[in-house]
N, C-alpha and C positions, 0 to 999 in steps of 0.2 A: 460723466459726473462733473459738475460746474460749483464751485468749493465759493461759498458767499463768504467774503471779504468783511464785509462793513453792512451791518443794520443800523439803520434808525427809525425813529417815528417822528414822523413830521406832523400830524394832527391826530386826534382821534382814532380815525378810520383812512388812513392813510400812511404808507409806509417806504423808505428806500432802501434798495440793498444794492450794493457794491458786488459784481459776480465775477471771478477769475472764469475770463472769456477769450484769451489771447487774439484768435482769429477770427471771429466779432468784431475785436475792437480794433484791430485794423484796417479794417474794407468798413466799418459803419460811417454812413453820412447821416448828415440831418433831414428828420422824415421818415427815417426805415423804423423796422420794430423787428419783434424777435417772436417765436411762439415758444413755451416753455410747458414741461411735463413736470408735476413735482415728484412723483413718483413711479413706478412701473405701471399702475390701474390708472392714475389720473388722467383727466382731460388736458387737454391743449387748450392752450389760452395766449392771446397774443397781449403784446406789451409794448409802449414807443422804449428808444433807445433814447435817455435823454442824455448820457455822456461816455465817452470814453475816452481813456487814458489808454494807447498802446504802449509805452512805456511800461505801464504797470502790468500792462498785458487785463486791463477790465473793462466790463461796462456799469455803469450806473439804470436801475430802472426802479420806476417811482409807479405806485399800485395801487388804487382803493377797496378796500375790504369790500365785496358784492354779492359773494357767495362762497361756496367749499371749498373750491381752491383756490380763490385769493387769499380764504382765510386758514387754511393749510399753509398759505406758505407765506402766511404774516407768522404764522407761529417758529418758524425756520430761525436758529438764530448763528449767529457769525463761526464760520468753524465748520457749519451745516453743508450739505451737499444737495443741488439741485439734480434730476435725475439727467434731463434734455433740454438741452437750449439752442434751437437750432435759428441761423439768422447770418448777417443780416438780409431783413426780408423786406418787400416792395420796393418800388422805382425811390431815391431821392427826390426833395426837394431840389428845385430848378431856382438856386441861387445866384443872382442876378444884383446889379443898380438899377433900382428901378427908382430911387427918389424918396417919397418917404412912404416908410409900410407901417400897416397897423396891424400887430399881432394882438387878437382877441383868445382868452386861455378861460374856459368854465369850467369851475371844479377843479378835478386832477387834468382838465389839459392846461393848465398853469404848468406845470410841468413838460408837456409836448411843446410848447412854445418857446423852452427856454433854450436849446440847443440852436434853433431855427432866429432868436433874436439874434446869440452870440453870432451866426454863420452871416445877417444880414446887415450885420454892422461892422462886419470884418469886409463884408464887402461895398462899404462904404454908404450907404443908406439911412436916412433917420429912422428911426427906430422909436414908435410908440406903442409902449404896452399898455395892455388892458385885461385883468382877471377878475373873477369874481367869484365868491363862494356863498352861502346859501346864508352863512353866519363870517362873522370874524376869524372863531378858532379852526376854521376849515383853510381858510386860504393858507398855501403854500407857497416856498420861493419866493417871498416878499423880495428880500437884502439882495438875495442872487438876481432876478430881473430886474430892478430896479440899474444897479452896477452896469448892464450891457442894454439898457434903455436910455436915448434922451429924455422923453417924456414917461410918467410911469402914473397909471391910474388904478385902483382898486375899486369894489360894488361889493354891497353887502346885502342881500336878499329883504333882512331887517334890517338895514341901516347899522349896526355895531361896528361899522368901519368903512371908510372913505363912501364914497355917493351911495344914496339909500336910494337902490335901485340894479337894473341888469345892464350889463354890460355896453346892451345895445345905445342906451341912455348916452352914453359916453361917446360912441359912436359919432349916434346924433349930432350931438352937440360940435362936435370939430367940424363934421359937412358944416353944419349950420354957419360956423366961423367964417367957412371960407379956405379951413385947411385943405391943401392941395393935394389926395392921397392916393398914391399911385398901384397900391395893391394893400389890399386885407387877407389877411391867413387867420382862419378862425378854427379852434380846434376846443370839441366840449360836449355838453349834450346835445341830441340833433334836434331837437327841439329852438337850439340857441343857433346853432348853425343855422337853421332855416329861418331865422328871424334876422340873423345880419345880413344873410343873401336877398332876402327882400328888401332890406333896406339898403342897399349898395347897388343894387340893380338898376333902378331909375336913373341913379347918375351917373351911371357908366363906369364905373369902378371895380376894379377888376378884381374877383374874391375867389380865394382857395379855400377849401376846406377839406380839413382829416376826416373822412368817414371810420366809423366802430361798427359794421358791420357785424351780426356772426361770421365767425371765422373758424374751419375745420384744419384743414392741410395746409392751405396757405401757399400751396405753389400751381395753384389753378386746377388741378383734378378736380376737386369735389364739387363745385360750383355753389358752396352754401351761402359763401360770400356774394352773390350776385346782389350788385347796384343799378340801377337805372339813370344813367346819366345823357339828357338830350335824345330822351327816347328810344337808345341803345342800354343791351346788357350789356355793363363792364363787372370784372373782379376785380374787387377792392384790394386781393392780396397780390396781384400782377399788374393790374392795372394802374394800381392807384398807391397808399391809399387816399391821395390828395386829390380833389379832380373841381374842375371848375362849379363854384356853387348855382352858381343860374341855371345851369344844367341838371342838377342833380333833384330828383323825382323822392323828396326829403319824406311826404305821407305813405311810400311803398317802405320806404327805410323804416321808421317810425315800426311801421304798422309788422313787417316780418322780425326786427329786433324784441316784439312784444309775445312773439312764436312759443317760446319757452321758459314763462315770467312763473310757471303756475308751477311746473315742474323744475325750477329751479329754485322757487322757493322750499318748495317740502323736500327735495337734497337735503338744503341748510339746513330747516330744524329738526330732520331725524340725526344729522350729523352732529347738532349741538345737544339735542337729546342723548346720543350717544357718549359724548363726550362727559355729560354730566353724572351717567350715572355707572 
């Protein structure tokens, strides 16, 4: 049982909890995630680690409401007890000087990018962020990223805040400058993933991306997590989850993530039907 610490809501449909995790949060580097059970019938569901404190003996993880058990365990409040939180899980991030990196964060990976800024500016590197959310009141970790960024850019689907446009725009625009940029880490919808990877491809830029696979076990048994990366199966949950984006075969991802859109929804609203009456 993992005894949650600290709730908040950061937007709408978005939320962080604080989870007393002692041994997590000791061995967790930046890039790993965890899988978590909220109760004895629930599912498994995996999550980035976006901080820990050993001292406190916690880790922090940030969530978006998407279905039953995220919104099971949006309803968890401080005090509350998580059933399983087993981690930390996949390879780290390969923390390096590479010169200046552009971390690109869509949606909730505004949050996956923010342990991965702190780790690349500790290790001496410029550091440009870039996140975007759909509207304004969606973007998260404005103040926090902004702090361990030199440069710090925001996109807003409909323009209600900083460039009225996606991410990739921003992108663009620095190639276009002439900025010099020695690695991209993009973490978000794969949809946005496969849109920076084409564009960083042509000039030889060297781009990482977080895959969001479905994810079962998480320690390579099950094989549900299988990616297609450079024409090889790899698992996201041993392999990766990071893996170079020009490789990575982004319309099989797409297309098996869409697997169980149909029966994930009628979950939710017999569960919200449940709840109502």
């Amino acid at each position: 049982m993992y005894k949650i610490l600290k709730k908040m809501q950061l937007c709408p449909i978005v939320y962080l909890i604080e989870v007393e995790a002692p041994l997590i949060a000791r061995k967790n580097k930046p890039g790993q995630f965890v899988v978590l059970r909220v109760h004895e019938k629930g599912e498994r569901i995996p999550l980035t680690i976006v901080n820990s404190d050993e001292k406190r003996g916690s880790i922090t993880l940030i969530f978006q409401v998407v279905g039953k058990t995220t919104k099971l365990l949006s309803k968890l409040n401080e005090g509350d007890y998580i059933m399983n939180i087993v981690g930390p899980l996949g390879k780290p991030t390969e923390i390096e000087h590479y010169g200046t990196v552009v971390l690109i964060g869509g949606g909730v990976g505004a949050a996956e990018i923010y342990p991965e800024a702190k780790a690349f500016k500790a290790a001496g590197n410029y550091v440009i962020g870039i996140v975007g959310a759909r509207t304004a009141n969606l973007l998260i970790l404005e103040n926090e990223l902004k702090q361990v960024c030199d440069e710090f850019y925001i996109t807003t689907d409909d323009g209600s805040k900083g460039h009225h446009g996606f991410v990739s725009d921003i992108l663009k625009q620095l190639i276009d400058k002439g900025v010099k940029i020695d690695l991209v880490y993009a973490v978000g919808p794969t949809i946005m993933m496969k849109v920076i990877s084409n564009l960083t491809k042509p000039y030889g830029i060297k781009t990482l991306v977080s895959l969001n696979p479905i994810m079962l076990d998480a320690t390579g048994m099950c094989g549900v997590c299988r990616v297609k990366v450079g024409g090889e199966i790899k698992l996201a949950c041993v392999d990766g989850p990071e893996f170079d984006g020009h490789l990575v075969d982004f319309d099989l991802l797409m297309a098996r993530q869409r697997t169980y859109l149909d029966e994930e929804k009628k979950i939710l609203e017999l569960y919200e039907k449940m709840e109502k009456s």
